[in-house]
Steps between C-alpha positions, in 0.01 A plus 500: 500500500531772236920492578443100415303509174756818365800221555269258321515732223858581526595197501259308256601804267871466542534101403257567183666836408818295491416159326229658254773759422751212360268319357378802250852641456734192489466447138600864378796625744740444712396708752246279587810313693404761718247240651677200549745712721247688697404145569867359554572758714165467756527169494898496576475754790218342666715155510801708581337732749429197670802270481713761649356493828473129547802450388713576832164309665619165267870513611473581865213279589535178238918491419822506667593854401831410302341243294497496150105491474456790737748714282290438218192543662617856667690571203343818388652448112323171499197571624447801254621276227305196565126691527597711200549191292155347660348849423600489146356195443165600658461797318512349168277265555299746618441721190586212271211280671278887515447491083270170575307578744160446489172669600469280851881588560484867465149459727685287735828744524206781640337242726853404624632852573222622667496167732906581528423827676222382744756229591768756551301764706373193739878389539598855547188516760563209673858494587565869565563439835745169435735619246742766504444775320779533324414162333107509531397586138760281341359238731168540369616551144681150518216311724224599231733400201532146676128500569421620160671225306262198690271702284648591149691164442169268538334701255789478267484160507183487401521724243812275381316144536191609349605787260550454086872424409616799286479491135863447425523153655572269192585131519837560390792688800638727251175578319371608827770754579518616195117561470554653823774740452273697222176551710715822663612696328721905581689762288740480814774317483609404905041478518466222229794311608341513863176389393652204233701368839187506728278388196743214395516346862154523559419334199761207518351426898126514329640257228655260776178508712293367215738258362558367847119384474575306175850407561598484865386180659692523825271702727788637694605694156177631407465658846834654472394647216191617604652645854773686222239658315359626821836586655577748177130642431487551893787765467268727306230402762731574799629778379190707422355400797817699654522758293083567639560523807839670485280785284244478827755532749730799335135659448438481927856644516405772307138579637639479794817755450139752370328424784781682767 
């Protein structure tokens, strides 16, 4: 019990230490990049950590061996490539979509990694005697990630149907980007040009989801635009949800290496 509530700790410090760190710093240096790769590269090797084992799995047991799609898919260049790109993409949404968060989000990012590491201990638990070992935490890590997201995305959707639009959507496209490119601002160069990109996009799928109300009348292309919105914002919702229980599960490693 005591070994459970110290990774609580560990790990509930390690996620705030990291996002509360960029979001003081990000205006004044550009060390505060710093961040956004600790959280590229945690998110990265837990994709890649993964990918590399199931790779061979894909090829021998889905593809004839000399296909092209079972090169690709065992290709380790590709592979590294293709979840560094996703991970990139994750991560700034991640501390771009951090700067808004709100009282019930911060609450909910406790609520969710404490529920991550009860989930991960009872999958650890219960299939200790199923899994190899060699593959047991990774298992576990990847299990509660999937289980975690039937709870994270709902409540993002929520939050998304039933939240205030931000107060840079104008009727106008381009006065709504613009508006939005000066509500962040930092004295780094690569940071604000980051943050503009992130901001911009965001802003120009909030613009579409509101004029689709007014404008769209084809149902089929205000739910695209709807499920876009969702599809982008659920990047930043996906990936912290990763980068939790990656935090949880290189935490066990490392409790565990103390413990022998």
């Amino acid at each position: 019990m005591l070994i459970s509530i110290k990774r609580l700790i560990a790990s509930l410090l390690t996620v705030f230490l990291i996002l509360l760190s960029w979001i003081i710093s990000y205006k004044y240096h550009c060390i505060a990049l710093l961040f956004p790769l600790i959280v590229w590269i945690l998110i990265s090797y837990s994709f890649i950590e993964l990918k590399m084992q199931e790779r061979h799995c894909l090829r021998k047991c889905y593809f004839q061996k000399e296909s092209l799609l079972a090169r690709l898919l065992a290709s380790r260049f590709m592979v590294i490539l293709f979840y560094l790109i996703v991970s990139t993409m994750m991560s700034i949404t991640i501390l771009s979509s951090a700067m808004e968060y709100t009282q019930i989000w911060w609450l909910y990012l406790v609520i969710h990694t404490f529920l991550s590491l009860i989930l991960y201990r009872i999958i650890l638990s219960l299939t200790a005697s199923i899994v190899k070992p060699s593959y047991h935490k990774l298992f576990a890590r990847e299990w509660t990630i999937n289980g975690m997201t039937f709870l994270i995305l709902p409540f993002f959707i929520y939050l998304a149907l039933n939240g205030y639009a931000p107060e840079y959507l104008k009727e106008s496209f381009i006065e709504t980007i613009e508006s939005a490119s000066i509500t962040l601002y930092s004295s780094c160069t690569i940071t604000q040009k980051m943050l503009i990109w992130s901001k911009e996009l965001d802003a120009g799928l909030w613009w579409l989801v509101y004029s689709s109300a007014e404008y769209a009348q084809a149902r089929w292309l205000k739910a695209g635009i709807w499920i876009s919105f969702i599809i982008y914002n659920s990047l930043a919702v996906l990936g912290i949800n990763r980068l939790i229980v990656q935090i949880i599960y290189l935490i066990d490693i490392l409790f565990q290496r103390k413990k022998l």
